[in-house]
C-alpha positions in Angstrom: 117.0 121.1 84.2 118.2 123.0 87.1 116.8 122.5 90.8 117.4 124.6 93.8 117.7 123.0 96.9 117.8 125.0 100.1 121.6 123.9 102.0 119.7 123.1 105.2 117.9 120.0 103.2 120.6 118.8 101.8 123.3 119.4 104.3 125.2 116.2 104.7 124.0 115.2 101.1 126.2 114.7 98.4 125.1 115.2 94.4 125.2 111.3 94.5 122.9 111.0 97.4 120.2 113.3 96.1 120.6 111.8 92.6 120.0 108.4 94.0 116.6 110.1 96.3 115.2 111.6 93.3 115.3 108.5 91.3 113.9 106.4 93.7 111.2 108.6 94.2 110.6 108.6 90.3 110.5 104.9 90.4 108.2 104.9 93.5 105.7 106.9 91.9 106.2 104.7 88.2 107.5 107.2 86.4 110.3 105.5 85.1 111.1 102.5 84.9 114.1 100.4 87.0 116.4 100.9 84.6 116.1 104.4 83.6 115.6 105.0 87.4 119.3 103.5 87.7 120.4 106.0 85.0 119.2 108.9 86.6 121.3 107.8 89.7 124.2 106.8 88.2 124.3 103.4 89.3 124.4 99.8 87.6 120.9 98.5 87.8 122.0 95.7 90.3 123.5 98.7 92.0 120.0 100.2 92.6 118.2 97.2 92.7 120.3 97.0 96.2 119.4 100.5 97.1 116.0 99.5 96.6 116.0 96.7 98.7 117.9 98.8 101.5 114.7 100.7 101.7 112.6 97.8 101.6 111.2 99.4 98.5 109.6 96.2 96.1 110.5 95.7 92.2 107.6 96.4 89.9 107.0 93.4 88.2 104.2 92.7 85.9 103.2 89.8 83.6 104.8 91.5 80.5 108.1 91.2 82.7 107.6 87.6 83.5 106.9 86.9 79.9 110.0 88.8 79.0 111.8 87.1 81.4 110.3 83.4 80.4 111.2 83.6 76.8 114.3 84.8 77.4 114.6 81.9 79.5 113.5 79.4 76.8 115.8 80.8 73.9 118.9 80.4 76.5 117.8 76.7 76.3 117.7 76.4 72.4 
């Protein structure tokens, strides 16, 4: 896919930058998910996760993560 930008809106912006603004407005509006969002902006998930936070944006987290996230816990412990 191929977007045109206008130079006045992005003047100052690098590909990186606008990358990074697209993804987080993809994850803002759930339509992908952390990870894929991180993809998109060529950054490690930690990587955005930071980004995120910078913009005092919050991690979507549901119960299917925190169950994830608990038995992933509990075979660590086996």
């Amino acid at each position: 896919m191929t977007i045109q930008i206008a130079d006045e809106i992005t003047k100052g912006l690098t590909s990186k930058d606008i990358l990074l603004e697209v993804a987080v407005m993809l994850y803002l509006m759930e339509r992908v998910s952390l990870g894929k969002a991180a993809k998109i902006a060529g950054l490690h998930r930690m990587e955005f996760q930071a980004a995120l936070d910078k913009r005092q944006i919050a991690i979507h987290y549901d119960i299917k993560d925190f169950e994830r996230e608990r038995q992933n816990l509990q075979s660590l412990r086996a």
